[in-house]
NULUM-247698 format. One record per residue (C-alpha): x, y, z; residue in three letters. Coordinates in pm, 1 decimal, padded with zeros to 6 digits. Example, Ala and Ser with C-alpha at 12.3 -4.5 7.8 and 13.67 -1.06 7.14 Angstrom:
BEGIN
east north up residuo
01230.0 -00450.0 00780.0 ALA
01367.0 -00106.0 00714.0 SER
# end
This chain:
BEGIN
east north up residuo
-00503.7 00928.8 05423.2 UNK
-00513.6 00523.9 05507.8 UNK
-00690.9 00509.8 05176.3 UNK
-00492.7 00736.0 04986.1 UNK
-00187.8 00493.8 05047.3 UNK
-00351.9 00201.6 04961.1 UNK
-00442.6 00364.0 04618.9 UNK
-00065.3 00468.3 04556.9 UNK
00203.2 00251.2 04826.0 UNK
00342.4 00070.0 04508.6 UNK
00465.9 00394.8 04321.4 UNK
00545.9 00515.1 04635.7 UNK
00800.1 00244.2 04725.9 UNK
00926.3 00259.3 04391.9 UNK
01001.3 00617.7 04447.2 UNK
01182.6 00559.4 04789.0 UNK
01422.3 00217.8 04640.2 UNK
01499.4 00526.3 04359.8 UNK
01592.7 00784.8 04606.8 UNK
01782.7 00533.5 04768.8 UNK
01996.5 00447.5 04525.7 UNK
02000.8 00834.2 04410.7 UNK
02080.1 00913.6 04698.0 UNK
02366.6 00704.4 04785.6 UNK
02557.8 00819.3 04437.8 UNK
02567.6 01165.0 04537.1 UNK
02732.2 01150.6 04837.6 UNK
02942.3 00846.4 04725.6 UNK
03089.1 01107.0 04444.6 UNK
03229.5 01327.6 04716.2 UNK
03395.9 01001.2 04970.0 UNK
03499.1 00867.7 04596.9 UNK
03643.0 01173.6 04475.1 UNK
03810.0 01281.4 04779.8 UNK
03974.4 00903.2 04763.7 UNK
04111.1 00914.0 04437.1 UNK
04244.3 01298.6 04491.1 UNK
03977.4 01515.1 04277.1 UNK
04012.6 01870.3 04392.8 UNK
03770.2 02064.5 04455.4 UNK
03654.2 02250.4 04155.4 UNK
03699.3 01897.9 04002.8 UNK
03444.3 01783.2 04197.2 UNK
03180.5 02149.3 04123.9 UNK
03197.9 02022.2 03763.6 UNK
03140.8 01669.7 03815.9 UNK
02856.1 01809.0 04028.7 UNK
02720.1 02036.1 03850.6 UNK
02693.2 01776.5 03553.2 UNK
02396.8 01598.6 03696.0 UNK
02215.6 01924.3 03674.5 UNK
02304.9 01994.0 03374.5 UNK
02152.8 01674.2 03218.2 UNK
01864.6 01688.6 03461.2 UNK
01771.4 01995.3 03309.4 UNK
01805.2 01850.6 02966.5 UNK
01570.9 01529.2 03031.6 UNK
01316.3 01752.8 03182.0 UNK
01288.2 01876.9 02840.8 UNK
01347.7 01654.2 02616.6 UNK
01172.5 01352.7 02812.1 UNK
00773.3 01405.5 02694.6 UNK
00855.1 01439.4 02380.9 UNK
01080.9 01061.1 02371.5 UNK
00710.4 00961.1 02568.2 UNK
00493.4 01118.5 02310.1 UNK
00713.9 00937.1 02032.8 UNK
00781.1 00508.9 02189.9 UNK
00545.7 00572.7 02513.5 UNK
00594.9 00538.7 02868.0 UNK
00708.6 00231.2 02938.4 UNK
00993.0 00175.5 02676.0 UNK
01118.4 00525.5 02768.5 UNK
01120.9 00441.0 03120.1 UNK
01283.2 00126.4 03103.4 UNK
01514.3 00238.0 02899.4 UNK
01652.2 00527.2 03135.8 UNK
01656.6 00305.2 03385.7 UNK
01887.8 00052.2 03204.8 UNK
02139.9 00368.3 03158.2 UNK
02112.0 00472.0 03491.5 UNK
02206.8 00104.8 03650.2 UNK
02479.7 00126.2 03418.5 UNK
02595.3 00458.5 03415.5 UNK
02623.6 00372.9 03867.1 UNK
02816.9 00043.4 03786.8 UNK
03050.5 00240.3 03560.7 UNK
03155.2 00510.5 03759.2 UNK
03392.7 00331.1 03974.8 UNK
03559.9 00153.8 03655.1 UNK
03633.7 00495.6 03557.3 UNK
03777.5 00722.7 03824.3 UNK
03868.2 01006.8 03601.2 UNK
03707.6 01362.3 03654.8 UNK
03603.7 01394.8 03277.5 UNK
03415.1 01042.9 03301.9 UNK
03252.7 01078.4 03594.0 UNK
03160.4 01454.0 03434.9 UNK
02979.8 01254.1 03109.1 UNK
02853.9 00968.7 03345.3 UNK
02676.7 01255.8 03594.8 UNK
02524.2 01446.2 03266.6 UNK
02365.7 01090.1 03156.7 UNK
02259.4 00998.7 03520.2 UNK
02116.1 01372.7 03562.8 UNK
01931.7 01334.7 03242.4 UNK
01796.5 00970.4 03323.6 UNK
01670.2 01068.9 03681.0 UNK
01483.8 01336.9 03526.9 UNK
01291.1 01164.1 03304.7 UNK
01251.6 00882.9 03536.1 UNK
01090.1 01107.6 03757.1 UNK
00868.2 01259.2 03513.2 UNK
00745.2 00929.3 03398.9 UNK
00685.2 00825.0 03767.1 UNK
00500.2 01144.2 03833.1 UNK
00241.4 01106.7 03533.4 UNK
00149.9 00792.0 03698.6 UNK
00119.6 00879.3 04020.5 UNK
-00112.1 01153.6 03861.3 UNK
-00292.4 00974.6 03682.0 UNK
-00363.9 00769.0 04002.7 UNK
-00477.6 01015.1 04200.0 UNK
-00822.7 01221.9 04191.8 UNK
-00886.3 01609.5 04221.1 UNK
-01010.4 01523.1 04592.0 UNK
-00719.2 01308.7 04648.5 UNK
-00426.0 01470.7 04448.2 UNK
-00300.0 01690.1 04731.2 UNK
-00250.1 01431.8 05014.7 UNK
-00057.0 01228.6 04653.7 UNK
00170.2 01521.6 04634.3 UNK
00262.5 01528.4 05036.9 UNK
00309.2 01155.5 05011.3 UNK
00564.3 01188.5 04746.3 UNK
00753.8 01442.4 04874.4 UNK
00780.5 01251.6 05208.6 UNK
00897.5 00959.6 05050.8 UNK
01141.1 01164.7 04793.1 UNK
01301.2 01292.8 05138.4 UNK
01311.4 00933.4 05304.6 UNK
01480.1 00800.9 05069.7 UNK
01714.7 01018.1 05053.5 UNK
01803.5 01039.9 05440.8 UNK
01778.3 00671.3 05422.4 UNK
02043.5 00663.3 05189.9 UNK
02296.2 00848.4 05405.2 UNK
02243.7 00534.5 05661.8 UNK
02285.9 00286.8 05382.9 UNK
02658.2 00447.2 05297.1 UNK
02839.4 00291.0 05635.8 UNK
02763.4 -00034.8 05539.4 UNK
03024.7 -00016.1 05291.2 UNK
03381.0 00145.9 05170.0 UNK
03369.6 00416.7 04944.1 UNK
03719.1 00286.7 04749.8 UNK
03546.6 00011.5 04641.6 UNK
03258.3 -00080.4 04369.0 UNK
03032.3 -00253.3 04635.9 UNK
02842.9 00050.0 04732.8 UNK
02826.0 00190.4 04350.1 UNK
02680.4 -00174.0 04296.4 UNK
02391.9 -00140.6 04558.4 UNK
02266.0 00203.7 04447.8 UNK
02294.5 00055.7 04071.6 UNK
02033.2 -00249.2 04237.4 UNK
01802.5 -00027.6 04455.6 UNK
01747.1 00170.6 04123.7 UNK
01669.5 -00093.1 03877.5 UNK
01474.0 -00308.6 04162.4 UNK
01250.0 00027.6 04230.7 UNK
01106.8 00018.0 03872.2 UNK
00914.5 -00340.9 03926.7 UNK
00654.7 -00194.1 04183.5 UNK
00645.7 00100.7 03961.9 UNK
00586.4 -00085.2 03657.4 UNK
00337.4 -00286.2 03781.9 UNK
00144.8 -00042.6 03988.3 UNK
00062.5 00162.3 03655.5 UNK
-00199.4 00021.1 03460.3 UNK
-00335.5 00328.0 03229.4 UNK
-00098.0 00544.8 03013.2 UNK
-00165.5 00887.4 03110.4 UNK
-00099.8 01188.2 02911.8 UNK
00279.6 01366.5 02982.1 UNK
00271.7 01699.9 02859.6 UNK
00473.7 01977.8 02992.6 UNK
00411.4 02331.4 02960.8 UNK
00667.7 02566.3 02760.9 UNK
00830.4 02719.2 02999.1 UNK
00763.2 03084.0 03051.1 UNK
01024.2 03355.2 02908.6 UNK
01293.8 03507.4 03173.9 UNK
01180.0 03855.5 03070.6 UNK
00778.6 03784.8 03143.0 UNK
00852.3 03553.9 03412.8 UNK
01033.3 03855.7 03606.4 UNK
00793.9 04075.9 03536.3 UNK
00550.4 03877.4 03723.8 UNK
00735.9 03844.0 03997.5 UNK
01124.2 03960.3 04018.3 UNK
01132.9 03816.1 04404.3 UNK
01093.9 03450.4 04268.2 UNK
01276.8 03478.7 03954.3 UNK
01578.6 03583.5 04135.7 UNK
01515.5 03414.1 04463.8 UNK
01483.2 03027.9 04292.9 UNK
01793.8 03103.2 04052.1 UNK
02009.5 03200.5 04392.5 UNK
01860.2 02898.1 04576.9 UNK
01931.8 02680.8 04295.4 UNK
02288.0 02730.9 04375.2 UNK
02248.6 02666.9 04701.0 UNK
02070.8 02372.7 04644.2 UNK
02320.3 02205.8 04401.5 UNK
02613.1 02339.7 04649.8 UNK
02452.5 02134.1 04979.4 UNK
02385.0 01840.8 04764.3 UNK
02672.0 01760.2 04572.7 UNK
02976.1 01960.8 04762.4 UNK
02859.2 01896.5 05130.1 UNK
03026.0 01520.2 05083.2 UNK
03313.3 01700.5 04923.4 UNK
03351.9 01942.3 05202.5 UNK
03324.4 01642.1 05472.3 UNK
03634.0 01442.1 05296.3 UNK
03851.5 01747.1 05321.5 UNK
03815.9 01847.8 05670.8 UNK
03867.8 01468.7 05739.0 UNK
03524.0 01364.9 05869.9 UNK
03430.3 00962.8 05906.5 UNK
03180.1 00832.5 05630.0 UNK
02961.2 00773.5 05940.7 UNK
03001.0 01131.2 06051.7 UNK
02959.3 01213.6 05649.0 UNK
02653.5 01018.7 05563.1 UNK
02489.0 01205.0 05931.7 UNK
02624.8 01569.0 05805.9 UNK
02401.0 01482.1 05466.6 UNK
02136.5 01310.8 05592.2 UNK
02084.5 01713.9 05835.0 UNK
02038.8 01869.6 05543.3 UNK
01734.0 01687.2 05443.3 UNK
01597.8 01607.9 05778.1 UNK
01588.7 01977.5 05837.7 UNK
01328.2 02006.0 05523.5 UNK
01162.6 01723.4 05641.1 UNK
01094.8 01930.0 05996.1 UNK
01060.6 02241.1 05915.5 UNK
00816.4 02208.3 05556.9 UNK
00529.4 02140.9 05749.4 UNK
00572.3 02486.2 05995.4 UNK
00666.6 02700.0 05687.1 UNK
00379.6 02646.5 05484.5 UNK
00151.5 02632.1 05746.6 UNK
00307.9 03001.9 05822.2 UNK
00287.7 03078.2 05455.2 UNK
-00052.7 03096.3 05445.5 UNK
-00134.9 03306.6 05711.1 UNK
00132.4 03594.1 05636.7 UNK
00329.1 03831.5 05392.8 UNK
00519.9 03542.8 05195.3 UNK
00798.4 03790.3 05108.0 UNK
00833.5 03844.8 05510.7 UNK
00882.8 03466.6 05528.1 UNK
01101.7 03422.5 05241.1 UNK
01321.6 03682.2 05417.7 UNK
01328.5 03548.0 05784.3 UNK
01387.2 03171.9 05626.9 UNK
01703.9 03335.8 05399.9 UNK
01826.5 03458.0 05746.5 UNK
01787.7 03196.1 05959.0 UNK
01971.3 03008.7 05674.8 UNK
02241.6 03261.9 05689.3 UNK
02302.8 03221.2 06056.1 UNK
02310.5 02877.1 06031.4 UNK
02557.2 02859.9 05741.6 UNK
02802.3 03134.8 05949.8 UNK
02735.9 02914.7 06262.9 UNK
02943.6 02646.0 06023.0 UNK
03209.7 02877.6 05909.1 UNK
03349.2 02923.5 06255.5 UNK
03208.6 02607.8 06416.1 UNK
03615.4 02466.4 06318.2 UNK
03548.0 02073.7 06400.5 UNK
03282.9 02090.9 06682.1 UNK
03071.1 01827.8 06491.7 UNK
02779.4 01859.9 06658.6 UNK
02759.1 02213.0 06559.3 UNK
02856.7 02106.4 06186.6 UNK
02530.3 01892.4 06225.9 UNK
02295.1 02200.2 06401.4 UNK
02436.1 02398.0 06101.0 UNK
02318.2 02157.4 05858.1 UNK
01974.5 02120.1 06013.0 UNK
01895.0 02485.8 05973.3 UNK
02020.1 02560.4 05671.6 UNK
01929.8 02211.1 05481.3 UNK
01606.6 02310.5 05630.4 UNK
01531.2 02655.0 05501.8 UNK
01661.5 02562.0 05172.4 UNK
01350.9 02317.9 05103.5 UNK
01071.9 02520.9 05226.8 UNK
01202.2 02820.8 05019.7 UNK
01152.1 02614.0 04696.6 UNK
00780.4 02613.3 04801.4 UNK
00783.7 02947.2 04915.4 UNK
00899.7 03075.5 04592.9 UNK
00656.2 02856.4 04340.3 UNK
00360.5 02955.0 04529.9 UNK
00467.8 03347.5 04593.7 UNK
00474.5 03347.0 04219.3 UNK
00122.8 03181.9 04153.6 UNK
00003.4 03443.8 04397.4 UNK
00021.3 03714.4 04106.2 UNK
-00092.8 03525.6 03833.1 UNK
-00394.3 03365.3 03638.9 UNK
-00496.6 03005.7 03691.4 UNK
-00391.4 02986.6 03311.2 UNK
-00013.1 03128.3 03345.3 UNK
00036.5 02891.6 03631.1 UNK
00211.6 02580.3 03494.5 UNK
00379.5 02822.2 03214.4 UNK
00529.6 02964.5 03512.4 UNK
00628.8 02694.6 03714.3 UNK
00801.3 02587.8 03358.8 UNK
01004.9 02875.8 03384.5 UNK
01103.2 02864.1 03788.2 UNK
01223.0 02484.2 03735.4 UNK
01439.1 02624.9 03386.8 UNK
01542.0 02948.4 03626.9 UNK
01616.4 02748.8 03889.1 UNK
01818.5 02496.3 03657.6 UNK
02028.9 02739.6 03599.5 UNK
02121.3 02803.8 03917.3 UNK
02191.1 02444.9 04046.9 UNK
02456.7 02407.3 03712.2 UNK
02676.0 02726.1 03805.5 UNK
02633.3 02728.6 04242.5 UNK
02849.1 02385.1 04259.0 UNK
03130.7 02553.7 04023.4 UNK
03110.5 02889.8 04221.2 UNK
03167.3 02712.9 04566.6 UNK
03440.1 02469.2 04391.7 UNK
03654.5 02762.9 04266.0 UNK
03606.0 02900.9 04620.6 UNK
03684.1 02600.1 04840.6 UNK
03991.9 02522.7 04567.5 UNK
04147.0 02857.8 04652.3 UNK
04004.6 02928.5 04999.8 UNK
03993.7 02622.2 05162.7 UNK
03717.2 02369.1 05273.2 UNK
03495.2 02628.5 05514.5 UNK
03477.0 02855.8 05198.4 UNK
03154.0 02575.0 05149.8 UNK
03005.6 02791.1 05461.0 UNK
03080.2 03121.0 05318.6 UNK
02906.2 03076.5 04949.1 UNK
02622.3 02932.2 05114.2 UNK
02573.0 03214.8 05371.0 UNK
02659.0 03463.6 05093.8 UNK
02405.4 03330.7 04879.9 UNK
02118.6 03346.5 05150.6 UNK
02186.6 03731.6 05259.4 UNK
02112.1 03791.3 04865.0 UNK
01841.3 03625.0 04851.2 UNK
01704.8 03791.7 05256.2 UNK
01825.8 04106.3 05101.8 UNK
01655.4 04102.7 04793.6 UNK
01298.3 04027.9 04905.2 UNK
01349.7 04349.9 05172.3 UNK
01416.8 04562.1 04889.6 UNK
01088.2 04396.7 04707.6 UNK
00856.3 04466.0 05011.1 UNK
00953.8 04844.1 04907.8 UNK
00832.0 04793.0 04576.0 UNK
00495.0 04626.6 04581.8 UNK
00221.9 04619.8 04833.2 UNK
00160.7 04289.9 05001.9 UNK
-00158.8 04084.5 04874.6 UNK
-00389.1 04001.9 05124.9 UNK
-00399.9 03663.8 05289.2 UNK
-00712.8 03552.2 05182.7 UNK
-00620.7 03616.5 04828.0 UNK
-00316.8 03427.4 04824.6 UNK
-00280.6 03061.8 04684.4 UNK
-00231.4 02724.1 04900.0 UNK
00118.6 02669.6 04990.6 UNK
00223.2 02319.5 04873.2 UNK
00504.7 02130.6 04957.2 UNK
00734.3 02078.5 04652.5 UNK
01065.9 01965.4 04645.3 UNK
01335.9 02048.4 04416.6 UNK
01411.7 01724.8 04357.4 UNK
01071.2 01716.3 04172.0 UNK
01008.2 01720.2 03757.3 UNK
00845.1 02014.6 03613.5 UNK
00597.5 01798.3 03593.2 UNK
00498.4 01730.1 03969.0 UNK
00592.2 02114.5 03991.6 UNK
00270.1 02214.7 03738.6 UNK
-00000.9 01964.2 03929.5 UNK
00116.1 02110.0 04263.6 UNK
00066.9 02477.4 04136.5 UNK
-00260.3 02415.0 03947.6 UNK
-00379.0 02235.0 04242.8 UNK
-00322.6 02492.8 04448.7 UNK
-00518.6 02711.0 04254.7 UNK
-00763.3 02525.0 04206.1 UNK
-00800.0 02478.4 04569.8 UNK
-00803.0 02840.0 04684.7 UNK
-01092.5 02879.3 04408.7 UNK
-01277.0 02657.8 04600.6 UNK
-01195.2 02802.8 04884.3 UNK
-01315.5 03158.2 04781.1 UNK
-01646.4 02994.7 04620.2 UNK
-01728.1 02765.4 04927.7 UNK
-01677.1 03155.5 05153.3 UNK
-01901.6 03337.7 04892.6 UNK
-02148.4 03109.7 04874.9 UNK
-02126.5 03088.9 05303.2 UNK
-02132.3 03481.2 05335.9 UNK
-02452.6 03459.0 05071.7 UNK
-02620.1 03200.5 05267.3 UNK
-02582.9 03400.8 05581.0 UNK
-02749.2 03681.1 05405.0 UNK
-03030.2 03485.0 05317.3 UNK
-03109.4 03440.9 05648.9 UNK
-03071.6 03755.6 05815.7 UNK
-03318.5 03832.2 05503.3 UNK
-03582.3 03573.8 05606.0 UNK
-03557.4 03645.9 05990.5 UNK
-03610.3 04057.2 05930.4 UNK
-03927.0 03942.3 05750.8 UNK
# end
């Protein structure tokens, strides 16, 4: 793994100083927000904004690469994204902060698909695996780390817009310099709703209902925090559960995953979600249970995204795979955009703890669900299945495609490396009967 590292640590620090400062801007919207009086489904549009142009630069990003190349295109997103940071407190109005959060969606996307054709590119078929973990550890570090980062500061001020806007533009040097070669950036089309849930209805629903969820805990947990009158210390902590939770509990979950009936896992995750999202709802302002709440659910949330991506691969050719994966990240696009304005109207008209009750709504749909599919279609066996890999949905389709072909390609081996085995032992019971 030492060795690995060595290989990569540049992109990798680049990819934590981005997080950082990506980080800090989401939660920052909510303390911001709350500051300057926003209401709540103010704040679900704002929020779902960033996913809106996220999903747009995921698209549109390889082919901008394809025509000026990698390093113009990547410079140049980060330029708007430094500015875009600076500029939201000079313009405290919802419908700004709206346009600024489609542009900053739309540069972080393509920022991270350009980052994630390097660190491709720099990793081999032996090595690409341990790449992938790396990434999504340091994708979650920075993140918690930004959380930290927030108490240095006051929210009604520019000072802590200004440091995200640095850690972003500072993160591109080591990136920049790291990446030598000019890989190839080429992401599948995205497979069709209607074949895409025919191959597997459990993940096609299951990733559009956790992209709500995902968007909700993101960008309204901050939100939710300013109106039941938490500190930003106590804020930045009630964040920095959700992801620490995936950060725990990613490792345990996959290694579960591929040893049992995925849809049996995808259905005790949804409810342990669920409790922990009720626990919330009536926890009033016992903070510690706010935080236990967070833990659980930020931590189901995570692993599910895995859970989901390979669950689908399970059921399909080596060929169909990054087609697929196209699809999940569109489906699940979807998802993030309308969950923020679902739990906005609801927290706008129902007050702040509504934020528990879409959340633990949303799971029991998704628990629900894959029961009903269990009824429906007989369980693959184990051996069959594909490697669980640890993808986060913070990821480009991109770094969603390698992880799922690499799966494959490593459960291939697998099943070659046990034929040839059970041959060889053959063999010799052959030779010693002679």
């Amino acid at each position: 793994m030492i060795q690995v590292l060595t290989s990569v640590w540049a992109l990798l620090i680049g990819i934590v100083l981005i997080m950082l400062g990506n980080g800090m801007h989401f939660t920052l919207i909510g303390l911001r927000g709350g500051i300057e009086g926003f209401s709540s489904a103010e704040l679900a549009i704002v929020t779902s904004g960033y996913f809106a142009g996220f999903l747009a630069g995921a698209r549109l990003t390889p082919r901008m690469i394809r025509r000026v190349g990698h390093v113009r295109v990547f410079a140049a997103l980060g330029s708007f994204t430094s500015a875009a940071l600076i500029a939201l407190p000079l313009i405290p109005e919802p419908w700004a902060w709206t346009l600024l959060r489609v542009i900053l969606g739309f540069c972080m996307s393509g920022i991270y698909v350009t980052a994630e054709s390097w660190l491709n590119d720099s990793s081999t078929n032996e090595t690409r695996g341990k790449v992938l973990s790396a990434y999504m550890i340091a994708q979650t570090l920075g993140i918690i780390g930004a959380q930290g980062l927030l108490t240095f500061g006051d929210a009604a001020n520019s000072a802590l817009f200004i440091v995200a806007s640095i850690l972003v533009s500072i993160s591109f040097a080591p990136i920049l310099l790291s990446a030598s070669s000019v890989p190839m950036t080429e992401a599948a089309r995205p497979m069709g709703l209607k074949e895409l849930f025919a191959g597997s209805p459990l993940s096609t629903v299951g990733i559009f209902l956790l992209g709500c969820v995902y968007a909700t805990q993101t960008g309204m947990a901050a939100v939710f925090g300013t109106q039941i009158d938490m500190t930003t210390g106590q804020i930045a902590a009630f964040v920095a559960m959700l992801f620490a939770g995936a950060l725990v509990f990613q490792y345990p979950i996959g290694w579960l995953s591929d040893r049992m009936d995925r849809r049996t896992l995808i259905f005790g995750a949804s409810m342990v979600a669920m409790g922990a999202s009720m626990l919330g709802g009536v926890s009033g302002d016992n903070f510690v249970f706010l935080m236990g709440a967070a833990f659980l659910a930020g931590g189901m949330t995570t692993p599910l995204y895995a859970l989901f991506l390979a669950y689908t691969n399970d059921y399909l050719p080596l060929e169909d795979m990054p087609a697929a994966s196209g699809g999940l990240v569109l489906t699940f696009g979807v998802g993030a955009i309308l969950g923020p304005l679902l739990a906005g109207w609801s927290m706008e008209h129902f007050g702040p703890r509504s934020f528990w009750l879409v959340l633990a709504v949303t799971f029991a749909v998704i628990a629900v669900y894959a029961l009903y599919r269990m009824t429906r279609r007989e369980s693959l066996p184990v051996e069959e299945t594909e490697r669980y890999v640890s993808v986060l949905p913070t990821t480009s389709p991109m770094a969603v495609e390698t992880a799922g072909v690499w799966a494959a390609e490593q459960a291939e081996a697998g099943a070659e490396a046990a034929s040839e085995e059970a041959a060889a032992k053959e063999t010799g019971k052959e030779s010693r009967a002679e």
